[in-house]
Legacy VTK file of the C-alpha trace (Angstrom):
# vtk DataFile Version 3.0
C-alpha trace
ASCII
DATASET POLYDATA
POINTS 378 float
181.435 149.749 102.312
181.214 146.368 101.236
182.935 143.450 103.330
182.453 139.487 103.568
182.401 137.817 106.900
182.980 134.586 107.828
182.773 133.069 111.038
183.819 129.554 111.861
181.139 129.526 115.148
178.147 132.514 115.547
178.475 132.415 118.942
181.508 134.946 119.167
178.555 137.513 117.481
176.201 137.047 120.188
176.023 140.427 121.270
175.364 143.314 118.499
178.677 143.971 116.363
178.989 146.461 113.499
179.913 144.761 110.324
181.660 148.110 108.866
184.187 149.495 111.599
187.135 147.264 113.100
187.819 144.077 111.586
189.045 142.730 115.069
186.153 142.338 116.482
185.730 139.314 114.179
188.281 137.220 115.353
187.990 133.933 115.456
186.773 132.359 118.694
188.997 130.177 120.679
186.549 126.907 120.240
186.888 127.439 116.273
189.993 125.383 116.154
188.799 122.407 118.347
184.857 122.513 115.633
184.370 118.962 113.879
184.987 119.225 110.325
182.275 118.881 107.754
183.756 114.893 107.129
183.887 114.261 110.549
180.550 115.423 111.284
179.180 113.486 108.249
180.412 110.670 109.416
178.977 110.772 112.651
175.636 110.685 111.702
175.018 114.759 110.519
173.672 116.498 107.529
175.459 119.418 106.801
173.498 122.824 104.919
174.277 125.836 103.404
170.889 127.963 103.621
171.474 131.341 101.721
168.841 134.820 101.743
168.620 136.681 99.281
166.599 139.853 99.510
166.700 143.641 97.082
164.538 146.069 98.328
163.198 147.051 94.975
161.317 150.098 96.282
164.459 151.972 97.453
163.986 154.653 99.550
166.149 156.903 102.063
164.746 154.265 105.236
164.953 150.825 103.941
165.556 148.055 106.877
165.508 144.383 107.078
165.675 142.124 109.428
166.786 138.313 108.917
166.356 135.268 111.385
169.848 133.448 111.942
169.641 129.769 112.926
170.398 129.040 116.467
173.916 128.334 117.608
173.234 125.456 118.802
170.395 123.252 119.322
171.946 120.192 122.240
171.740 116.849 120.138
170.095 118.553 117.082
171.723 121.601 115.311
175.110 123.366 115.159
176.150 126.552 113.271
178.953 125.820 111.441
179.665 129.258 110.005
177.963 132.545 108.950
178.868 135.000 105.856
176.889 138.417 104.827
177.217 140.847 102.679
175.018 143.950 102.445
176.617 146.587 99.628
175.662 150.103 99.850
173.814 149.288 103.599
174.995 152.098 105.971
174.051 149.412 109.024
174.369 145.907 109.490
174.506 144.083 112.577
173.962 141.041 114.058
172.048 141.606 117.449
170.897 139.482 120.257
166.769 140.067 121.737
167.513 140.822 125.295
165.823 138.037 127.530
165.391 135.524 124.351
167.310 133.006 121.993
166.476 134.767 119.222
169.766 136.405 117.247
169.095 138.752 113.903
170.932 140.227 111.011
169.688 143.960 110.861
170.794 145.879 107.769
169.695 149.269 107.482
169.955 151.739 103.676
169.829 155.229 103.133
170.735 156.313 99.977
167.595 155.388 97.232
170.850 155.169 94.645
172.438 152.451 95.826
171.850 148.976 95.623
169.744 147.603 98.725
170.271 144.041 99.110
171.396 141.252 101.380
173.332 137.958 100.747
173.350 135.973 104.245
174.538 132.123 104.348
175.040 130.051 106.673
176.298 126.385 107.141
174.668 124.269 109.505
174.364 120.633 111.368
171.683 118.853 111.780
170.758 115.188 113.158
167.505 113.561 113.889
167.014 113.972 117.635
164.973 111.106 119.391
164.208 110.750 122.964
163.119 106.981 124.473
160.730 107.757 126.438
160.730 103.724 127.799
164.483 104.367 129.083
165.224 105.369 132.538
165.312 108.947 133.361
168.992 109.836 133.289
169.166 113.481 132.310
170.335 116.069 134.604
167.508 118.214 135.798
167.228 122.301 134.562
166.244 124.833 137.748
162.829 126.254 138.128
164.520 130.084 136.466
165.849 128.056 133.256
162.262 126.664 133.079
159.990 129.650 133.882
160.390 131.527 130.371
158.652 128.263 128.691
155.464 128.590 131.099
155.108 132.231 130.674
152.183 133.638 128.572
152.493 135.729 125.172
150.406 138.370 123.331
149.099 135.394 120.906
148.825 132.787 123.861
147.095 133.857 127.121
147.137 131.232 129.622
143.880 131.958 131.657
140.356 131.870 130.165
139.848 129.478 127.436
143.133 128.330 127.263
143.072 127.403 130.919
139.876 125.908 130.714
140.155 123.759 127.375
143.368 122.627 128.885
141.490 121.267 132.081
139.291 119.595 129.973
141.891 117.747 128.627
143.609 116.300 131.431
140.224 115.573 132.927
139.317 113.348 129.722
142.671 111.491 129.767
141.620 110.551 133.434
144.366 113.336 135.107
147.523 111.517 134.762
150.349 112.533 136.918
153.182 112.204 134.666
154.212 114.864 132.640
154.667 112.687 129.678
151.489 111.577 129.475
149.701 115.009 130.265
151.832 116.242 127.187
150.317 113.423 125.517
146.929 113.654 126.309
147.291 117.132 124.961
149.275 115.631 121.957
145.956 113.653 120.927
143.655 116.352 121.600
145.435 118.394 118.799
145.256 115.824 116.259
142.004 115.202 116.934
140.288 118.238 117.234
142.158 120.825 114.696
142.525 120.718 111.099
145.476 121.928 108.414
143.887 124.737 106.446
145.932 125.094 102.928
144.155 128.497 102.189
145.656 130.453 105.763
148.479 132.628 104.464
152.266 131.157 105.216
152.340 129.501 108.797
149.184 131.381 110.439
149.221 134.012 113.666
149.538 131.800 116.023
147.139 133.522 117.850
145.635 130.978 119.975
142.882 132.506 122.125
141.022 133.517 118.827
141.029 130.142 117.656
139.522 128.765 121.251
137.186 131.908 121.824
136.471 131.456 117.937
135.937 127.482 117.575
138.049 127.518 114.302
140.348 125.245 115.516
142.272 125.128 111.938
145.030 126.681 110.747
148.703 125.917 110.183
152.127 124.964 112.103
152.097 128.194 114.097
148.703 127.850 114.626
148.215 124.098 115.471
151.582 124.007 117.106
151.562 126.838 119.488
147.847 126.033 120.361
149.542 122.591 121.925
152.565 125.154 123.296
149.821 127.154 124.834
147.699 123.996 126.383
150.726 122.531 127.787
151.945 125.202 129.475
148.800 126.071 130.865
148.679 122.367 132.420
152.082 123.058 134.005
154.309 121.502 131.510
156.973 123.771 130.493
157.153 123.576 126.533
158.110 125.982 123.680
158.057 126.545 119.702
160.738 126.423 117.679
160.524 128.533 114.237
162.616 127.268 111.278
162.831 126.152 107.956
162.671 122.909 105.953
166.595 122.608 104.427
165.833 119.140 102.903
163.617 116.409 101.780
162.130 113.591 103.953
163.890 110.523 103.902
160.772 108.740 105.864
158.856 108.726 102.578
156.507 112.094 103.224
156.630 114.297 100.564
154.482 116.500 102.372
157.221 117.103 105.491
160.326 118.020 103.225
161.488 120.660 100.712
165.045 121.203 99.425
166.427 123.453 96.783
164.067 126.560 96.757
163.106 126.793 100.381
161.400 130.663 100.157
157.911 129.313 101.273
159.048 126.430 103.378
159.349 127.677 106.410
158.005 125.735 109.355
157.630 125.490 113.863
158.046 122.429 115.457
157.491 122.313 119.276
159.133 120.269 122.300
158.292 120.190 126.195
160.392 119.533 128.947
160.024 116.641 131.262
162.396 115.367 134.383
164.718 113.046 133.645
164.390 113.178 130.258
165.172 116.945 129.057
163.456 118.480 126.170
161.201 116.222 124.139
160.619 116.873 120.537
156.843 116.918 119.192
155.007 117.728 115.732
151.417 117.499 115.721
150.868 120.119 113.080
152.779 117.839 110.965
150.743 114.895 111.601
147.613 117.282 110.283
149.690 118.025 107.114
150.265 114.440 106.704
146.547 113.417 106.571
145.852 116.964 104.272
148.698 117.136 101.352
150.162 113.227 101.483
147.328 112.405 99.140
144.968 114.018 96.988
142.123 114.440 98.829
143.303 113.850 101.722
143.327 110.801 104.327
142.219 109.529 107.689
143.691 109.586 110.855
143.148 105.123 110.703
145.527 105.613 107.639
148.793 103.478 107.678
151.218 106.439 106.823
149.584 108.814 109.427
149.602 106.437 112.197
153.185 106.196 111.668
153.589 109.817 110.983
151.238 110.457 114.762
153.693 107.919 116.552
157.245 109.397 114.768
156.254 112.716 115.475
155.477 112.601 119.814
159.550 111.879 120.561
161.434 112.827 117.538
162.029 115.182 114.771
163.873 114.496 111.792
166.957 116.428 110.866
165.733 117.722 107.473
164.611 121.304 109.363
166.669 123.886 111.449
165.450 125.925 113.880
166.050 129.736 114.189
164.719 130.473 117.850
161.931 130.355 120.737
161.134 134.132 120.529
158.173 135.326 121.198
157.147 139.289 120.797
160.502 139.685 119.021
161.329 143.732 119.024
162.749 144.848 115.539
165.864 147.251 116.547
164.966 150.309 114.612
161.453 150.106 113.879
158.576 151.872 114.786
156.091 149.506 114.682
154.726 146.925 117.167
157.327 143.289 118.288
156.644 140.637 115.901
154.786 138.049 117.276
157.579 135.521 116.589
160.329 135.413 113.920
160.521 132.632 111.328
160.511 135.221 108.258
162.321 138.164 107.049
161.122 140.910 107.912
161.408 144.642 105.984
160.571 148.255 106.393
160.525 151.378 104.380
158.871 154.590 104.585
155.709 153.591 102.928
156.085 151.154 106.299
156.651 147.252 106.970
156.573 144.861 103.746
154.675 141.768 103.668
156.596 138.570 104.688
154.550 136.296 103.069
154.368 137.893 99.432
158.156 137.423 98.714
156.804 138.650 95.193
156.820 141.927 96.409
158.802 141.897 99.623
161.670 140.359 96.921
163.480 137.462 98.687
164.483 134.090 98.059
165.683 131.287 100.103
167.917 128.072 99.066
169.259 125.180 100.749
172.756 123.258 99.350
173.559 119.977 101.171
177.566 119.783 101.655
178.518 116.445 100.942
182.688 116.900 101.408
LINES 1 379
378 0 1 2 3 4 5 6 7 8 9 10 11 12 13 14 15 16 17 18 19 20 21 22 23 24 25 26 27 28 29 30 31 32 33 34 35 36 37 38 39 40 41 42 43 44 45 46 47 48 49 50 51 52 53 54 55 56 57 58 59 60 61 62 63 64 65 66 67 68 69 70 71 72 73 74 75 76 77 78 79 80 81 82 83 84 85 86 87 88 89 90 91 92 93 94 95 96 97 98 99 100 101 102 103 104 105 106 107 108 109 110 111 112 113 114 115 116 117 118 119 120 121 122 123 124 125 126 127 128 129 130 131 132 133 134 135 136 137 138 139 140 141 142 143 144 145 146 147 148 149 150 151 152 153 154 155 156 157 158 159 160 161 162 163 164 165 166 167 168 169 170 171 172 173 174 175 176 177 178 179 180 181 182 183 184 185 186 187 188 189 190 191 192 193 194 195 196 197 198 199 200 201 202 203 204 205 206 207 208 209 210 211 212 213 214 215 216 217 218 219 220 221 222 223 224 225 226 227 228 229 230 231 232 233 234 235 236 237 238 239 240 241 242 243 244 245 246 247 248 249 250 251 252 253 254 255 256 257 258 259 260 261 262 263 264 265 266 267 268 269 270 271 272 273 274 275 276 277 278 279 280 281 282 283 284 285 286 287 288 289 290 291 292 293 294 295 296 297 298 299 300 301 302 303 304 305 306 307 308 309 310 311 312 313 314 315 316 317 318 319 320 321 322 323 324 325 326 327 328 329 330 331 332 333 334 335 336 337 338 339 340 341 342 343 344 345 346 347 348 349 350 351 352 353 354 355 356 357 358 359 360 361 362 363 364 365 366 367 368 369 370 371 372 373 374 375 376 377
């Protein structure tokens, strides 16, 4: 029961295909031959990653599952998936699946026999390049319909668009004097974030996300998923069609932050960027929970939004991200295929069950998993 796969481009495994069962169905896909090679796309301007999981289910049981993020096919002008491999020994499942509706693609591996080993090797090689928009050029990009937009101004379970997110979003644009354009509504919401939240080190991995708490609540603090997808939520409920991205960090920052890189061991480095969608100009990356972890873990106690290094970090960050991070979806309420418990509310981590029920993500102590990044230089 134990095969290796490798696949020269992920999308050919969009929809779910069994890993054990007929090798033809993992054919190469017809673009594979025409794919950049790793020299040519280092030379035009990409990094190149191999980001391996490694996870043993130590408490082995007769209904062990886990379920694994895979990066995104392809991100336009950002990220490309070079090439996936797995191997899951002794797994009676293991699948890569599709969420009907979303971008977000999984590796489900299921065991049943307590014997056997239970664990999962998945790597996969991607692209990356920073990704900058002008926002001073003329708008030149060709426009998306209202249906691909509508999915990126819908509410969530953790982000409610009526109520306090409504009105705090109001507020916001009628402070910033109600601009018309789109870029600088995102904007005004932008500065609001920086502003008026905080980075709290203590909140477990990347937060909830659960943004009408943190309005109804007043504790405007938290991390990426929190700080992030409260500007996700605020922008979509002015109108302006925006979405998180959940991902790791693959690599250090070459922009002198050590707070906004990690390479080598990357099992606690996970981290959502955001990006909103204008006319003219497509999708426009943003960051302001990074700006907030800037002015918290730069320096040792800490420093102030007048500082040098997080005015540069505040303008970097509305327009661009850097290509040290890859992005695994925009899901939202992400259903686990096998599992009786409730859709996670988005998927950045792996995720496990077993009879005693589902493991904690964010102890990979004792949910055992690990998570390295490899630049590929040749």
């Amino acid at each position: 029961m134990q095969r290796r796969l490798f696949l020269r481009d992920a999308a050919c495994v969009a929809a779910a295909l069994p890993v054990f069962g007929s090798p033809g169905a993992w054919a190469l896909p017809a673009t594979a031959a025409a794919m950049p090679s790793v020299a040519e796309l280092l030379a035009q301007g990409w990094q190149v990653h191999d980001v391996t999981t490694t996870i043993e289910l130590t408490e082995r049981t007769a209904n062990g599952r886990v379920w694994l993020p895979l990066a995104m096919d392809e991100l336009p002008g950002y990220q490309r998936t070079l090439a996936t491999r797995f191997e899951a020994p002794g797994a009676k499942l293991a699948e890569v699946m599709a969420t009907p509706g979303q971008d977000t693609r999984l590796l489900r591996v299921a065991f049943s026999d307590p014997a056997a080993p239970q664990r999962v090797v998945l790597t996969q090689r991607i692209a990356t390049r920073d990704r900058a928009v002008d926002l001073g050029a003329k708008a030149s990009v060709k426009p998306l319909s209202a249906a691909e937009l509508r999915p990126y101004l819908q509410s969530t379970s953790l982000a409610p668009l009526d109520g306090k997110v409504k009105q705090t979003a109001e507020q916001i644009q009628k402070d910033a004097g109600n601009p018309a354009d789109t870029i600088a509504k995102a904007q005004a919401v932008y500065d609001w974030i920086i502003a008026h939240t905080r980075r709290e080190g203590s909140v477990r991995g990347c937060g909830t996300g659960n943004v009408a708490f943190m309005l109804e609540s007043g504790n405007l603090s938290g991390k990426c998923a929190d700080l992030n997808g409260l500007w996700v939520a605020l922008a979509r409920a002015t109108g302006i069609p925006a979405r998180d991205a959940y991902g790791v960090r693959v690599d250090d920052s070459v922009h002198g932050y050590k707070s906004l890189g990690k390479s080598g061991d990357i099992t606690k480095a996970q981290h959502c960027r955001a990006d909103f969608y204008a006319e003219g100009h497509g999708w426009i990356p943003v960051d302001p929970a990074d700006v907030r972890k800037v002015m918290l873990e730069e320096q040792p106690g800490g420093l102030p939004l007048t500082d040098p290094k997080v005015r540069a970090a505040r303008a970097m960050l509305f327009g661009a991200w850097e290509m040290n991070w890859i992005a695994y979806n925009h899901g939202h309420d992400v259903p686990l295929a096998g599992s009786q418990l409730p859709p996670a509310g988005f998927l950045m981590y792996p995720q496990g069950e077993t009879t005693e029920g589902r493991l904690d993500s964010l102890d990979p102590a004792t949910f055992k998993y690990q998570i390295r990044s490899e630049k590929v230089t040749a």
